[in-house]
TORKOL-4160 file (C-alpha; in steps of 0.2 Angstrom, whole numbers, padded with zeros to 4 digits, m for minus):
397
<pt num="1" X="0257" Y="0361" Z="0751"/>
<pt num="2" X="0240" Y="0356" Z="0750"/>
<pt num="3" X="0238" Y="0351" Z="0767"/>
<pt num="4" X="0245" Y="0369" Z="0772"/>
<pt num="5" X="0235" Y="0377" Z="0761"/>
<pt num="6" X="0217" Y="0370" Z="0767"/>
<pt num="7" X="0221" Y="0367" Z="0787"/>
<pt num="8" X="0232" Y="0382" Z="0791"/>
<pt num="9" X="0218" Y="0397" Z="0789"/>
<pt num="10" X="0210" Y="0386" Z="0803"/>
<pt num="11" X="0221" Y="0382" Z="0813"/>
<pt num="12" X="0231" Y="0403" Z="0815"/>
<pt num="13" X="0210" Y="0403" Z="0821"/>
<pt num="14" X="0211" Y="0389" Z="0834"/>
<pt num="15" X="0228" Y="0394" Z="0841"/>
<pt num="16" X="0221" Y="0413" Z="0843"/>
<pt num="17" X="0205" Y="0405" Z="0850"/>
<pt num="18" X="0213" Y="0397" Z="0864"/>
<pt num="19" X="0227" Y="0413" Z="0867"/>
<pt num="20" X="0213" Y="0428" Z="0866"/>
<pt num="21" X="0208" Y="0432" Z="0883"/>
<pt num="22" X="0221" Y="0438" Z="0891"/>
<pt num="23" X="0221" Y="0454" Z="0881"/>
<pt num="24" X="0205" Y="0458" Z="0881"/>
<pt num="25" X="0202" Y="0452" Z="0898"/>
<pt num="26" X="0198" Y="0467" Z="0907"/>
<pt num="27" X="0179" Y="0473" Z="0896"/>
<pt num="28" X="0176" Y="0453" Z="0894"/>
<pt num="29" X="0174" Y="0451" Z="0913"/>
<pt num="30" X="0166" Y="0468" Z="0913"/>
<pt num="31" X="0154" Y="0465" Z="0902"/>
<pt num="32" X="0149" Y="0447" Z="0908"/>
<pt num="33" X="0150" Y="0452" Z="0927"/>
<pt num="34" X="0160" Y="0439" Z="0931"/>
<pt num="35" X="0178" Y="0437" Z="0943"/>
<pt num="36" X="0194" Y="0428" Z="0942"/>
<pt num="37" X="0188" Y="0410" Z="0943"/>
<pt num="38" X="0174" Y="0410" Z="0931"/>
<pt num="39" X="0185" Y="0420" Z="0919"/>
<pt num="40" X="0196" Y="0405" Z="0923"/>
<pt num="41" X="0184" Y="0393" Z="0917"/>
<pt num="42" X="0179" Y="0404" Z="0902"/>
<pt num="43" X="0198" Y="0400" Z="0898"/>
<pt num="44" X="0197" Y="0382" Z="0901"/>
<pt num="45" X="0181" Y="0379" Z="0893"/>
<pt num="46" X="0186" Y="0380" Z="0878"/>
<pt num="47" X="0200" Y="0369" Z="0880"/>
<pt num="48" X="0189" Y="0355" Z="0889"/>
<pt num="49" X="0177" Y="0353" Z="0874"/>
<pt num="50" X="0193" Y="0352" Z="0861"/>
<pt num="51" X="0200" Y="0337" Z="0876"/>
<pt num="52" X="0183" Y="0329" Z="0875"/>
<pt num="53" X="0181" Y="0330" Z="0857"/>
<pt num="54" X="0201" Y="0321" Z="0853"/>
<pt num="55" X="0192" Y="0303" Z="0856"/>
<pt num="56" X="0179" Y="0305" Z="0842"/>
<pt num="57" X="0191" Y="0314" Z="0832"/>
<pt num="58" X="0202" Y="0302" Z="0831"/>
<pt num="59" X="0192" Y="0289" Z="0828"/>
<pt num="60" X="0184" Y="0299" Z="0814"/>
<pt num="61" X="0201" Y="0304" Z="0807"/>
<pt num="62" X="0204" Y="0282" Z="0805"/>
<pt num="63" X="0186" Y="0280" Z="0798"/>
<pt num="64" X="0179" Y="0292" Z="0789"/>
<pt num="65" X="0195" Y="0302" Z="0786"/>
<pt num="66" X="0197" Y="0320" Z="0790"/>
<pt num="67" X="0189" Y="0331" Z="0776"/>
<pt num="68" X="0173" Y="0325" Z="0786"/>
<pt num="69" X="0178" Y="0327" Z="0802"/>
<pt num="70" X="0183" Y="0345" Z="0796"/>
<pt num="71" X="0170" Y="0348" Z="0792"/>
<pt num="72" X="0156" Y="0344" Z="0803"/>
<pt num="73" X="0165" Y="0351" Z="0819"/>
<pt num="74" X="0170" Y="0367" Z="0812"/>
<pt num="75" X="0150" Y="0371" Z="0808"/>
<pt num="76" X="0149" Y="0370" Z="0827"/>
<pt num="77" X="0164" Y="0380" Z="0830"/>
<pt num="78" X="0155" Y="0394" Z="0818"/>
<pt num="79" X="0141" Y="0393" Z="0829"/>
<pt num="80" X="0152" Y="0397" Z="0845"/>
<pt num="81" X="0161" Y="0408" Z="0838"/>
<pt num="82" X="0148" Y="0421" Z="0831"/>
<pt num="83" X="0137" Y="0416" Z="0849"/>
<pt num="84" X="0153" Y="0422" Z="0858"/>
<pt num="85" X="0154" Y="0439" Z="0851"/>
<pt num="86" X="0135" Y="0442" Z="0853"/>
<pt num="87" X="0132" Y="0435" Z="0870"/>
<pt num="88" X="0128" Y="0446" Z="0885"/>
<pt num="89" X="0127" Y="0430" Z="0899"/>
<pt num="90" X="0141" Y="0421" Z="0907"/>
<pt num="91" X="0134" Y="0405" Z="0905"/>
<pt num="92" X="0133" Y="0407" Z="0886"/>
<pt num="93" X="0148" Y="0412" Z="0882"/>
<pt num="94" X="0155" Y="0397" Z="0892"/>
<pt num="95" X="0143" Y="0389" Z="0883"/>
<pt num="96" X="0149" Y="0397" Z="0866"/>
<pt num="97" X="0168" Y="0392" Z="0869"/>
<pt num="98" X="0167" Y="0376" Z="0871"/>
<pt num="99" X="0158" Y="0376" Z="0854"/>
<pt num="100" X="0175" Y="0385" Z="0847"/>
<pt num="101" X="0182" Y="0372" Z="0856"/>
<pt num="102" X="0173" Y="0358" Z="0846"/>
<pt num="103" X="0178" Y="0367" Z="0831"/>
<pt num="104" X="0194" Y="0369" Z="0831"/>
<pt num="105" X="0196" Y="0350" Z="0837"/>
<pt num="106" X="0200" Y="0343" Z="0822"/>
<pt num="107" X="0211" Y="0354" Z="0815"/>
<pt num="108" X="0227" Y="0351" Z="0820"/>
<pt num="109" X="0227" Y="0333" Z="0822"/>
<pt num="110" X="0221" Y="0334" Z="0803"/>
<pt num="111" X="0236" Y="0341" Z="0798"/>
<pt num="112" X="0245" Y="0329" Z="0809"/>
<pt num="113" X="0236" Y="0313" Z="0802"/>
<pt num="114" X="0241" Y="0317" Z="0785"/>
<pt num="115" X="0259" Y="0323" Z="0787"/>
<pt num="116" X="0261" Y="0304" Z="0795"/>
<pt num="117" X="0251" Y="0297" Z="0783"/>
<pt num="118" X="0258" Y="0305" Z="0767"/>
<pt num="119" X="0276" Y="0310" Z="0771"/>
<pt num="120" X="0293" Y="0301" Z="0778"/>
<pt num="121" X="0292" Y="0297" Z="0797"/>
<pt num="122" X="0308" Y="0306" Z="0797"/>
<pt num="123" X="0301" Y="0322" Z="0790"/>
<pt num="124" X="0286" Y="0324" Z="0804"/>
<pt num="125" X="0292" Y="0332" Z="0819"/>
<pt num="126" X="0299" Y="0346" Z="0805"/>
<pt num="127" X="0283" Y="0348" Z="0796"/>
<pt num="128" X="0272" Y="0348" Z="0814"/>
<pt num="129" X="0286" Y="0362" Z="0819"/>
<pt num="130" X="0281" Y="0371" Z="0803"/>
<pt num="131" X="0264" Y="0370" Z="0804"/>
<pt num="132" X="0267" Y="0373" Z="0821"/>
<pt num="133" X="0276" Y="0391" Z="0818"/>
<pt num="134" X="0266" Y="0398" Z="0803"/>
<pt num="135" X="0250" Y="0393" Z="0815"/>
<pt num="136" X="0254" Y="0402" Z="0829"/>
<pt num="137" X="0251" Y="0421" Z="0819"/>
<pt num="138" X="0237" Y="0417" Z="0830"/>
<pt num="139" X="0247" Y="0422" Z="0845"/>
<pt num="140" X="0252" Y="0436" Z="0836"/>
<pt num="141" X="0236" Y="0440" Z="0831"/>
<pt num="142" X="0230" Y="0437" Z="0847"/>
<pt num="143" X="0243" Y="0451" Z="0856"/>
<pt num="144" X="0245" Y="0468" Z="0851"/>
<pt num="145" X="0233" Y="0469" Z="0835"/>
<pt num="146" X="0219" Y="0462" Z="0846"/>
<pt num="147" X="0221" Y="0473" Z="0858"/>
<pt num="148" X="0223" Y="0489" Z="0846"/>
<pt num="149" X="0208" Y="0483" Z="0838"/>
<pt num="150" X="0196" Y="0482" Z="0854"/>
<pt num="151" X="0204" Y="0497" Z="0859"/>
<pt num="152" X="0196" Y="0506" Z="0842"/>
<pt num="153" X="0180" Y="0496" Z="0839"/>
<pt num="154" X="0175" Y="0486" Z="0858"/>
<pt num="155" X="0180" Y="0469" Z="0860"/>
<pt num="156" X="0163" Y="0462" Z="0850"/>
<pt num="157" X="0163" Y="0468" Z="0836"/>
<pt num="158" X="0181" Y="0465" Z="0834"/>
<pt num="159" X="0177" Y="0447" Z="0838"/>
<pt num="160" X="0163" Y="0446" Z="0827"/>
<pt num="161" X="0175" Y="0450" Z="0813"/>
<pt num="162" X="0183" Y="0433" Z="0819"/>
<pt num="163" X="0170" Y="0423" Z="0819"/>
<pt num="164" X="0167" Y="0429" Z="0799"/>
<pt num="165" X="0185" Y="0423" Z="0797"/>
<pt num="166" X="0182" Y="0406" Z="0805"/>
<pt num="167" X="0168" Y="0403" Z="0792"/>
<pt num="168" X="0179" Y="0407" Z="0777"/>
<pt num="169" X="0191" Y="0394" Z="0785"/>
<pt num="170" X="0181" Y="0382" Z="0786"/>
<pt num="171" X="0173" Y="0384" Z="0768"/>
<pt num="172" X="0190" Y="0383" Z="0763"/>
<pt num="173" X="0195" Y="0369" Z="0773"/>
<pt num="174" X="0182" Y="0358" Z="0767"/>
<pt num="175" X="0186" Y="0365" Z="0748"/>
<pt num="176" X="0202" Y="0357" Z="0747"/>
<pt num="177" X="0203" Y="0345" Z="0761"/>
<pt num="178" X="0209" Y="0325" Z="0756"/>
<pt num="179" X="0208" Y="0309" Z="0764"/>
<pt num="180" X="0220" Y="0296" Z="0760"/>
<pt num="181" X="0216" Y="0277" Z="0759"/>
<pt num="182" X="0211" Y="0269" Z="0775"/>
<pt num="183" X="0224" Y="0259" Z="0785"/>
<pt num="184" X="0221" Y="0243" Z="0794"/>
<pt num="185" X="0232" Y="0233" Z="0806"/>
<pt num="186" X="0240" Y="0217" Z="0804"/>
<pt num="187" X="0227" Y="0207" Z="0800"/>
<pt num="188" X="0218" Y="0217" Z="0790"/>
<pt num="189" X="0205" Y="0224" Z="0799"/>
<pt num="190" X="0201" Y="0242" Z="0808"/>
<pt num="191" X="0200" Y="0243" Z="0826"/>
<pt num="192" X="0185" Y="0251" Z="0833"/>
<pt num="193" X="0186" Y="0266" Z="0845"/>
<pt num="194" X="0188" Y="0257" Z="0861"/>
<pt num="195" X="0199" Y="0243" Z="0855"/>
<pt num="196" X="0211" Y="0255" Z="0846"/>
<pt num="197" X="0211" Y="0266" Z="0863"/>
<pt num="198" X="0215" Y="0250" Z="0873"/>
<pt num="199" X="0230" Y="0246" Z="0861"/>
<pt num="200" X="0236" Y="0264" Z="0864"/>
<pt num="201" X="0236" Y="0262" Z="0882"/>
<pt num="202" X="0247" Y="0247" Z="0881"/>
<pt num="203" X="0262" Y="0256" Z="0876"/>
<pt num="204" X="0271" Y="0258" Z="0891"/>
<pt num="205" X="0283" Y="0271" Z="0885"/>
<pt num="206" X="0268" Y="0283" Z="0883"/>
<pt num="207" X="0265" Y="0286" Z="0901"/>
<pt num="208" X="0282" Y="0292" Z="0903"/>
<pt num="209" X="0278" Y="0304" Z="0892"/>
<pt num="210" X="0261" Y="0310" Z="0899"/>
<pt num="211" X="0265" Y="0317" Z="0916"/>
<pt num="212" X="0275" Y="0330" Z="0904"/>
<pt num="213" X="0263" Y="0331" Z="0890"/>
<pt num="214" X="0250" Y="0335" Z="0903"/>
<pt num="215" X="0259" Y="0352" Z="0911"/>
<pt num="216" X="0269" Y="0358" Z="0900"/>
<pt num="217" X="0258" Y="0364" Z="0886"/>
<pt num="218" X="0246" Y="0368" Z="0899"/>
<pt num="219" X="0257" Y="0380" Z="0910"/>
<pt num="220" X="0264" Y="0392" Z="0894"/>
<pt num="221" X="0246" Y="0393" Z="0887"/>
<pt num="222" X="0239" Y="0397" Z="0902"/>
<pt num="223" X="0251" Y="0410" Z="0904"/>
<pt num="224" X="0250" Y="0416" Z="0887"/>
<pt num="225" X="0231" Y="0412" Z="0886"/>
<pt num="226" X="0225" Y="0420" Z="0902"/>
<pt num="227" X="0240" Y="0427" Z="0916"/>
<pt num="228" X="0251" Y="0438" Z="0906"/>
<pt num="229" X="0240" Y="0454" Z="0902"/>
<pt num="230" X="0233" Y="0455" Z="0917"/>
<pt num="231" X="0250" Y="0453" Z="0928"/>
<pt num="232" X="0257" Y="0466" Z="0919"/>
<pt num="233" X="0243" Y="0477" Z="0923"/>
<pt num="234" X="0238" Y="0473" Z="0939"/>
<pt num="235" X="0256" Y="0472" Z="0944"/>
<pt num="236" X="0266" Y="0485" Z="0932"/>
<pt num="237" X="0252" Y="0496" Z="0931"/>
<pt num="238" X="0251" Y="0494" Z="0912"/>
<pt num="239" X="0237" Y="0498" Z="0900"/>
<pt num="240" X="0229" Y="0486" Z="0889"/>
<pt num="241" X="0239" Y="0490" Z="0873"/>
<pt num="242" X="0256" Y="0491" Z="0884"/>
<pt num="243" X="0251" Y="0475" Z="0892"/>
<pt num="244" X="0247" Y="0466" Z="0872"/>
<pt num="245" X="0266" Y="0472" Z="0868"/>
<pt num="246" X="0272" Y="0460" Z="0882"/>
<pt num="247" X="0261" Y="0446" Z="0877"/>
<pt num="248" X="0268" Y="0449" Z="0858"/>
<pt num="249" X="0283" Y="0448" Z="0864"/>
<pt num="250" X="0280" Y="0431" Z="0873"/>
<pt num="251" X="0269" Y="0426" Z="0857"/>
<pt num="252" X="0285" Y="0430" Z="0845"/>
<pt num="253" X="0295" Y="0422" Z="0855"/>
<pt num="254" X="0285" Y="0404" Z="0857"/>
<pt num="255" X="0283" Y="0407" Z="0836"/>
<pt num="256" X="0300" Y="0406" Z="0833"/>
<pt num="257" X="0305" Y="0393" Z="0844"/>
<pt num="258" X="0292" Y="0383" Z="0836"/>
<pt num="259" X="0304" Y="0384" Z="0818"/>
<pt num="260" X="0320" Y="0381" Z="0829"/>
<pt num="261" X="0315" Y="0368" Z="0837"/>
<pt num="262" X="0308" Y="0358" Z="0823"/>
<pt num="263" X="0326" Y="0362" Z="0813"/>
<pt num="264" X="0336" Y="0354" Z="0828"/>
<pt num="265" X="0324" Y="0340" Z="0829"/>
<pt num="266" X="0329" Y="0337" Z="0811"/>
<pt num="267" X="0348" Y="0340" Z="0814"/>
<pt num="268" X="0349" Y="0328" Z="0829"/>
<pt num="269" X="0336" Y="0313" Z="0824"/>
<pt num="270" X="0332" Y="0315" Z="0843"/>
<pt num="271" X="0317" Y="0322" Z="0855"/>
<pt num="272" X="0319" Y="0318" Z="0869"/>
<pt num="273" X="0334" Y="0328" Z="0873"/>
<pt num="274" X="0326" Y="0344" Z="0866"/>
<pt num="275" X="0310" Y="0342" Z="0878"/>
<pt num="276" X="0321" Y="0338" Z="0893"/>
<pt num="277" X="0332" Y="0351" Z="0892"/>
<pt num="278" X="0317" Y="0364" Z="0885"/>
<pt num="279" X="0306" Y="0359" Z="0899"/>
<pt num="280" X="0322" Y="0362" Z="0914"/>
<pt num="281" X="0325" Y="0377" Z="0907"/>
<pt num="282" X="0307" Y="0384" Z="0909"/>
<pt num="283" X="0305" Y="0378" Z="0925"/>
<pt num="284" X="0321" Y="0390" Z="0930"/>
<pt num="285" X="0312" Y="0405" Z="0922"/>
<pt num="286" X="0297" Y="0402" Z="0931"/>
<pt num="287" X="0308" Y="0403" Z="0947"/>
<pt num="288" X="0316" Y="0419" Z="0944"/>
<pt num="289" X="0301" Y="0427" Z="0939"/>
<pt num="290" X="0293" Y="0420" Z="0958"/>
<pt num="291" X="0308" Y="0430" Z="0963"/>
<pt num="292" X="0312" Y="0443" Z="0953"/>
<pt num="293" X="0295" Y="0446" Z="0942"/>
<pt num="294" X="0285" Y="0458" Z="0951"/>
<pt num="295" X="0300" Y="0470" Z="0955"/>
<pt num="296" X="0306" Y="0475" Z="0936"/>
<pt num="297" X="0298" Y="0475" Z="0922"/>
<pt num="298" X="0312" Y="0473" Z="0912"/>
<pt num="299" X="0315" Y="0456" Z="0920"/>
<pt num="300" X="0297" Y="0450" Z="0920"/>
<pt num="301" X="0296" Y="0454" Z="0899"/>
<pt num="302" X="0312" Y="0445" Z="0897"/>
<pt num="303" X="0307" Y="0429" Z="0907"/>
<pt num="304" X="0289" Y="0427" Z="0900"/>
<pt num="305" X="0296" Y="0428" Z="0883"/>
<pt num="306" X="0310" Y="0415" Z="0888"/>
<pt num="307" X="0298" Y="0404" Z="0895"/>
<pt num="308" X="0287" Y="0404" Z="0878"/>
<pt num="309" X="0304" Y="0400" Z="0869"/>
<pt num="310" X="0310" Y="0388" Z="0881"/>
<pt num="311" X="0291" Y="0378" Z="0884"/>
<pt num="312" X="0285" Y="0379" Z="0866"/>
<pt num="313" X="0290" Y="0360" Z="0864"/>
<pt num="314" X="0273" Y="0354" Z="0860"/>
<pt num="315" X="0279" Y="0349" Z="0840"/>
<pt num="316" X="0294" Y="0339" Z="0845"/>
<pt num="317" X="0285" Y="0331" Z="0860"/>
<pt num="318" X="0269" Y="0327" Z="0849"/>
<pt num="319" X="0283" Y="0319" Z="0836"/>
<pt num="320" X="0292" Y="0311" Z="0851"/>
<pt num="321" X="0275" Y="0301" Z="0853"/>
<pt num="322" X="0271" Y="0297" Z="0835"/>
<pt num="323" X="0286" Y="0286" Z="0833"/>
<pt num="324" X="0277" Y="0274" Z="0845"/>
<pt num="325" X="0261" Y="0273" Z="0832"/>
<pt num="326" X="0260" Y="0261" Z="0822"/>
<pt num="327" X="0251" Y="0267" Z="0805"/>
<pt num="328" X="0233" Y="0259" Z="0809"/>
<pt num="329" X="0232" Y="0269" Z="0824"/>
<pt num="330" X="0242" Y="0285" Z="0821"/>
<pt num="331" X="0224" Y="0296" Z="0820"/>
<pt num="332" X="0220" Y="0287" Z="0837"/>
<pt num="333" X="0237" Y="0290" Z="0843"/>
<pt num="334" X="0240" Y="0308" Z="0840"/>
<pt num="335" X="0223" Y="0312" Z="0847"/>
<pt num="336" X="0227" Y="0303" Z="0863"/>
<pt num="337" X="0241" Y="0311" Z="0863"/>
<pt num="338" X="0233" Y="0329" Z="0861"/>
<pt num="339" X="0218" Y="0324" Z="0873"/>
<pt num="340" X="0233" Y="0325" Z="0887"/>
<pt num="341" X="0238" Y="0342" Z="0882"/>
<pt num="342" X="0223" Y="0349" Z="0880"/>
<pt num="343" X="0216" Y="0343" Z="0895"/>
<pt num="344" X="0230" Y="0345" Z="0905"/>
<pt num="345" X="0228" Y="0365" Z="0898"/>
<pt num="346" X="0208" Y="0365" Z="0903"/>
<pt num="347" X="0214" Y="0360" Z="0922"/>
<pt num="348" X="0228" Y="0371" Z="0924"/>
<pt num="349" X="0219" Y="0387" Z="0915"/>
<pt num="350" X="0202" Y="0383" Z="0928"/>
<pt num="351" X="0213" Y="0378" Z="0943"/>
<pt num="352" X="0224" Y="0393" Z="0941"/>
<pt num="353" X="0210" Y="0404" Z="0940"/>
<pt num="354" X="0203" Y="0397" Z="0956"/>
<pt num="355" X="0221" Y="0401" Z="0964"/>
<pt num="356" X="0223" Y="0418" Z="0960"/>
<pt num="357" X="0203" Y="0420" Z="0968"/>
<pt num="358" X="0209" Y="0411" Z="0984"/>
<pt num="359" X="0223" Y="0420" Z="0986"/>
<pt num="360" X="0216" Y="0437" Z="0983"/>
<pt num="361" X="0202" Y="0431" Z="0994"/>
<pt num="362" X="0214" Y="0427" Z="1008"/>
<pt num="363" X="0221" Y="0445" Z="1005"/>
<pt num="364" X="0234" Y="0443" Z="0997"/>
<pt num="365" X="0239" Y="0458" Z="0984"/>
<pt num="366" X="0239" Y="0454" Z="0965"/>
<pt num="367" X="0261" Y="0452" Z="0964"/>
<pt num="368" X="0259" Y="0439" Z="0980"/>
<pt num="369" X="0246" Y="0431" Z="0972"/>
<pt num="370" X="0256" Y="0430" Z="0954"/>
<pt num="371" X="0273" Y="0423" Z="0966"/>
<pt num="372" X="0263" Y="0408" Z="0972"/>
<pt num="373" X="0257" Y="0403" Z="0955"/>
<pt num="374" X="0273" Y="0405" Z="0947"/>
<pt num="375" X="0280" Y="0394" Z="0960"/>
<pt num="376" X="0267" Y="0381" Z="0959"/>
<pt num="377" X="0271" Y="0380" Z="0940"/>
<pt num="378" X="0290" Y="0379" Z="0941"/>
<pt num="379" X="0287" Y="0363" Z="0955"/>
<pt num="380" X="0273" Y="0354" Z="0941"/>
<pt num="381" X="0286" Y="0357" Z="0929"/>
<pt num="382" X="0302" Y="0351" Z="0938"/>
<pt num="383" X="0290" Y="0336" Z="0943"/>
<pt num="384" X="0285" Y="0330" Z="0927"/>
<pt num="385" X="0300" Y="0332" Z="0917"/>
<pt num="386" X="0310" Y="0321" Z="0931"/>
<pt num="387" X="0297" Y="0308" Z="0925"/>
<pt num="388" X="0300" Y="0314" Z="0905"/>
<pt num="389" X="0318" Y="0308" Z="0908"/>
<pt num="390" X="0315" Y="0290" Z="0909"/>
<pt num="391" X="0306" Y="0288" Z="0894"/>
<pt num="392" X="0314" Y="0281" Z="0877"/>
<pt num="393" X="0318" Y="0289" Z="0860"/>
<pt num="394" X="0307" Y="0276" Z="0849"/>
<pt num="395" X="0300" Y="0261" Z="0847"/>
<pt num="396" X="0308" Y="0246" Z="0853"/>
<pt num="397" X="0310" Y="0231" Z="0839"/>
């Protein structure tokens, strides 16, 4: 309850963080001058910083333990975030996400870190789901109320309002943070940064995991983050608020996935089956909304918020990974592990903005443009999860 109780303010922040701008999309590039492809990086900014930032997290989280790291990386986050909603310049609110980005970094491998250090292995992959669910009020937050707020008070002072609320959480998060004892391998010792990543990289049944843990994440955040707003307006004809009811929809749908699939990971003792089959099934949605997206809207709500139940399997595969961790390197592990989402998110978010400018460019009219990346995603998808099946439930003896 503790560990709830002094991450889970801050980390509802990091998951609205990295879902906001799809809503608010339209007065943000306004404002800032800028097109489809730097609004793209404006997205993957912040998830680049938060990759970059898993390696020293990590290792922090193993040294020092994580009330530190807490709480030096959210004092730059606060920074970011307050910059974000003053800035009038591109380049510094790039600038300002990625500091966001830095701050939220360690929040949710904190969490993690001390679910595996503190409870039962078996008990994991439900309390990441947990965490997972409550946390993403963000998305909600990040939906309709965003956009209802914008729409009364403009988008920055609205955002200014969050950036107050990202101070309080990380007051609080400092406030009753813990660390446990430190762990050291078999011989007694911790492994430095470098030596620990190299032990990481010998577990073979990882990289059957990372083509997966790469695109998944990173197509239904990109989607929720950035695409869904603005295809339902430049393709339904929707207003801003109308368009924030589809993405809640989306963001209620991924939320309570998040509890269901932690519940049957509990249930069955498995992950991989859960992913696989989670993974297949939002690669088809992405298919029949190429097909059928742009011609009802009835059918486009329905398949974006199947395709935030069906993709949401971030927890179960992040707990699918831990069981290959031994206890001196689980901090290292999990950040590895959540460097490949993140990352994988920073270059789908900026090379999907660069393929809706292209294909605009090229004349394309905004449902074409919307088809192509929707079939791009469903063949990423079907790829990687061909890889996923391969990969083994746990740990060898």
């Amino acid at each position: 309850m503790t560990i709830f109780l002094a991450l889970l303010p801050a980390y509802i922040l990091s998951i609205f963080y990295r879902s906001f701008l799809s809503v608010i999309a339209a007065p943000v590039m306004r404002d800032l001058a800028i097109g489809p492809a730097t609004f793209g990086l404006l997205g993957a900014s912040w998830f680049i910083a938060f990759a970059l930032a898993q390696f020293p997290v990590g290792w922090a989280l193993d040294r020092v333990g994580p009330r530190r790291t807490v709480a030096v990386s959210m004092a730059v986050g606060c920074i970011g975030a307050f910059l974000f909603a003053a800035t009038t310049h591109a380049g510094l609110a790039i600038l300002a996400m990625a500091l966001i980005g830095v701050g939220c970094a360690p929040v949710f491998m904190s969490a993690l870190y001390l679910f595996a250090r503190t409870q039962e292995r078996g008990r994991f992959g439900l309390l990441t789901s947990l965490f997972i669910g409550i946390g993403s009020l963000g998305n909600l937050a990040g939906a309709t109320p965003l956009a209802l707020a914008a729409e009364t008070y403009g988008w920055r002072p609205t955002m200014m309002g969050f950036a107050v609320l990202f101070l309080l959480s990380t007051m609080l998060a400092v406030l009753l943070a813990r660390d446990p004892p430190p762990a050291v391998d078999a011989s007694g010792r911790q492994e430095g940064l470098i030596e620990g990543l190299r032990s990481i990289a010998r577990i073979r049944a990882i990289w059957l995991l990372a083509p997966l843990t790469l695109v998944g994440y990173a197509i239904v955040a990109t989607v929720r983050g950035l695409w869904i707003a603005p295809f339902m307006r430049e393709v339904h004809g929707l207003d801003p608020v109308a368009a924030g009811h589809a993405t809640l929809a989306m963001a209620l749908a991924m939320t309570i996935a998040a509890f269901i699939y932690g519940g049957l990971q509990k249930r069955l003792g498995r992950s991989q089956p859960l992913v696989f089959w989670g993974s297949l099934a939002t690669a088809a949605c992405f298919v029949l909304l190429a097909l059928f997206g742009s011609g009802s809207l009835a059918a486009a709500v329905t398949l974006f918020a199947l395709i935030g139940a069906a993709g949401f399997t971030y927890a179960i595969l992040m707990a699918h990974a831990r069981g290959f961790f031994p206890e001196h390197l689980v901090g290292r592990g999990v950040t590895f592990v959540n460097f490949l989402f993140i990352a994988g998110a920073a270059l789908v978010q900026s090379g999907s903005g660069w393929l809706i400018a292209a294909a605009r460019a090229s004349g394309q009219d905004a449902a074409s443009a919307f088809v192509t990346l929707h079939w791009v995603f469903a063949v990423l998808l079907l790829a990687a999860t061909a890889i996923y099946r391969f990969a083994p439930e746990r740990r060898g003896p």
